[in-house]
N, C-alpha and C positions, 0 to 999 in steps of 0.2 A: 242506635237509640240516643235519645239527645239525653244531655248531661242535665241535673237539679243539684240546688243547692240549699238544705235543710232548712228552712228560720227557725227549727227549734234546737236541733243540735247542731249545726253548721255542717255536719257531712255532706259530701256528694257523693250523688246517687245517677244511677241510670234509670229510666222507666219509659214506657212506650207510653202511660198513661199515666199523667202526673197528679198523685194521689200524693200520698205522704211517704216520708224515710221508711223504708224498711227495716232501719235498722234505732230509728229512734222509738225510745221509752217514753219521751217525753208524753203527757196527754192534753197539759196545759202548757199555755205563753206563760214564761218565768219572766216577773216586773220586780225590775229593780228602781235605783234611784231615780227619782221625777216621772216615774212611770215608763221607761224606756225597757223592751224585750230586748231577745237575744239577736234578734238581726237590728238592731238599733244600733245597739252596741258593736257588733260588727264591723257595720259601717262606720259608726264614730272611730274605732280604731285604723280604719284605711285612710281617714281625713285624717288622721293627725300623724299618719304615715308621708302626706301630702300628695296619696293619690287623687287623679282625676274620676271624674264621673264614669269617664272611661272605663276607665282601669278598672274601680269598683263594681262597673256592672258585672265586668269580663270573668274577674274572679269570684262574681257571688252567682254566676248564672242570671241576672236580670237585665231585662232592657235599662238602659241609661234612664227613658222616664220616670220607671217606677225608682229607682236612685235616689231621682229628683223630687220627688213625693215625698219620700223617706226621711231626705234629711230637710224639706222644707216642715214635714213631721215633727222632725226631732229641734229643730230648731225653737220650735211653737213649746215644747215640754220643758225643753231647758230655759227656753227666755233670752237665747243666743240671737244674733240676725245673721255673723258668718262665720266661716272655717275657723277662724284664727280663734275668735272667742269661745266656738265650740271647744277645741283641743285645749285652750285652758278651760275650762269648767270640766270636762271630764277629769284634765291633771288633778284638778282640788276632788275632784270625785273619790278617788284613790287615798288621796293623804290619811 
C-alpha cells in the first residue's frame, strides 16, 4: 500500500485509496499567521532546515511539483520571493 502524508496532522498513513487520515480529528485547515496551514508550515520548516525540493517531497509523501506550488503559495502569503527571506520571516514569526 503506498504511504500518505496527512496536511492536517502531519501523520503518515497507509491507504489503498487516498481518502484522509484515519487517525486525524482534525475536520478543518487550522490558519495561522498570513494565512498559512499545517502543511505550509511544514514545509516552511524543511526550508529553513535547508532541505531541497527533493527531500521535502520525499519526506512529506508529494511529488516535487506540488512542493513547488506550495512554496510558490507560501511565498505570495508572506510577501517573501526566496528560501532565505522565507526562514527569516518565519524566525520573526516565532519571537
Amino acid at each position: 500500500m503506498p504511504l500518505y502524508n496527512c496536511h492536517r496532522c502531519g501523520r503518515t498513513y497507509e491507504s489503498e485509496v487516498r481518502h484522509r487520515c484515519p487517525d486525524c480529528g482534525l475536520l478543518r485547515k487550522r490558519r495561522t499567521a498570513a494565512g498559512l496551514t499545517f502543511r505550509d508550515w511544514q514545509i516552511i520548516e524543511l526550508i529553513q532546515k535547508g532541505k531541497l525540493n527533493k527531500k521535502i517531497s520525499w519526506e512529506l509523501h508529494l511529488t516535487e511539483g506540488t512542493i513547488k506550488l506550495y512554496i510558490n503559495h507560501i511565498f505570495r502569503k508572506t510577501g517573501t520571493s526566496n528560501r532565505t527571506q522565507l526562514a527569516m520571516w518565519a524566525l520573526g514569526q516565532r519571537a
